[in-house]
C-alpha positions as CSV (number, residue, x, y, z in Angstrom):
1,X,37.0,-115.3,-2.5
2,X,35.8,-112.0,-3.5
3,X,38.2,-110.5,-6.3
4,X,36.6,-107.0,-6.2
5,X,37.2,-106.7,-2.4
6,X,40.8,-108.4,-2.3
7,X,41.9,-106.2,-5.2
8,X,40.2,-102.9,-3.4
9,X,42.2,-103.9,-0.1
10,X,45.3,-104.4,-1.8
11,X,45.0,-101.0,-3.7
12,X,44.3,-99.2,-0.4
13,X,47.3,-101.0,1.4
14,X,49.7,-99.8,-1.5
15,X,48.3,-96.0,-1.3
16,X,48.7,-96.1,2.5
17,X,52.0,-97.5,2.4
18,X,53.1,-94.8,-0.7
19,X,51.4,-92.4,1.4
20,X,53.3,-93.1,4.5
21,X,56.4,-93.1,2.3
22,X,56.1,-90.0,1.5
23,X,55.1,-88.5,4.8
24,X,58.7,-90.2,6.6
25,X,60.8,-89.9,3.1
26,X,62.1,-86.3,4.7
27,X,63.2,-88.1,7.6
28,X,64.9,-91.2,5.6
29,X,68.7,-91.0,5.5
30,X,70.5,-91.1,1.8
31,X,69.3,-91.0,-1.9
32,X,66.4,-92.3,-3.0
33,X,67.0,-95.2,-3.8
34,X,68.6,-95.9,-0.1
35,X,65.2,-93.8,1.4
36,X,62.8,-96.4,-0.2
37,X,64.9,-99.4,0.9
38,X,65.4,-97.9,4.4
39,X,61.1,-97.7,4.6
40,X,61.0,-101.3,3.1
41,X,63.4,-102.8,6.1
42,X,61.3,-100.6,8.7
43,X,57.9,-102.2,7.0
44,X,58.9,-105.5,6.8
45,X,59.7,-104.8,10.7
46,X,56.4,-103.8,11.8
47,X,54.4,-106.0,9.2
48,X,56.1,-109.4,8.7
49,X,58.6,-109.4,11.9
50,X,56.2,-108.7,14.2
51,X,53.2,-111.0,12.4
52,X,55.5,-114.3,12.4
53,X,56.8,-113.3,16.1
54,X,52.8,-113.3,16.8
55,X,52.0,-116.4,14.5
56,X,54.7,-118.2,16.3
57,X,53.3,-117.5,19.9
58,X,50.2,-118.2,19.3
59,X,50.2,-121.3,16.6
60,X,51.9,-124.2,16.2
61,X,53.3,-123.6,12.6
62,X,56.7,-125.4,11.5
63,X,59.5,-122.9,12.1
64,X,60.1,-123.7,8.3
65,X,57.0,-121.6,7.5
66,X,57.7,-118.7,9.3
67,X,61.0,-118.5,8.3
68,X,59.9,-118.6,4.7
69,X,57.2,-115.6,5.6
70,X,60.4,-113.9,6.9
71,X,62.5,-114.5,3.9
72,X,59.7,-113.6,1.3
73,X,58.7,-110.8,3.4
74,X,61.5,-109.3,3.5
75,X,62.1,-109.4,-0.2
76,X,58.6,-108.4,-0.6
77,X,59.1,-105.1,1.3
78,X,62.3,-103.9,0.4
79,X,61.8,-104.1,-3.2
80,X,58.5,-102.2,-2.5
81,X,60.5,-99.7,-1.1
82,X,62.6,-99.6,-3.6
83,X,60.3,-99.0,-6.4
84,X,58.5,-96.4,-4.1
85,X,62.0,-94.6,-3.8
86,X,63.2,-94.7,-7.4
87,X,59.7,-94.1,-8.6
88,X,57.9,-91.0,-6.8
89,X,59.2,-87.9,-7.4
90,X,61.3,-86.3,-4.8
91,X,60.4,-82.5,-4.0
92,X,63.2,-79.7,-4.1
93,X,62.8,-79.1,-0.9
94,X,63.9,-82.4,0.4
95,X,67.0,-82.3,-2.0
């Protein structure tokens, strides 16, 4: 495995995901700590749901897996969020 280009991708991800934070943070309803956990559940939506709904139509994978992907997943993104809404500034116009 190439560390360089995993830790490149990952760093890319994380700006993308900040930076569409920040572009539907206006639109999120309640402070900002609710905002950031609001984008988490929508994340873990599109990424995980919808990748373990795909794994398990095309794979045969034990349901145990993918409902550990869900589980983790889910933690993973929300707490993402959460850090992404306590943690970037919020603009006075969006107060």
């Amino acid at each position: 495995m190439n560390a360089a280009a995993v830790t490149a991708i990952d760093l890319f991800f994380g700006f993308a995901m900040m930076g569409c934070f920040l572009l539907l943070r206006p639109a999120l309803p309640g402070s900002p700590l609710a905002q950031g956990i609001v984008f988490g559940l929508i994340a873990w939506f599109f990424r995980t749901l919808m990748g373990v709904a795909a794994q398990w139509l095309m794979f045969t994978v034990p349901p145990a897996t993918l409902f550990y992907e869900l589980c983790v997943g889910l933690l993973e993104m929300v707490l993402i969020g959460a850090l992404y809404g306590v943690a970037l500034p919020v603009r006075e116009a969006q107060r």
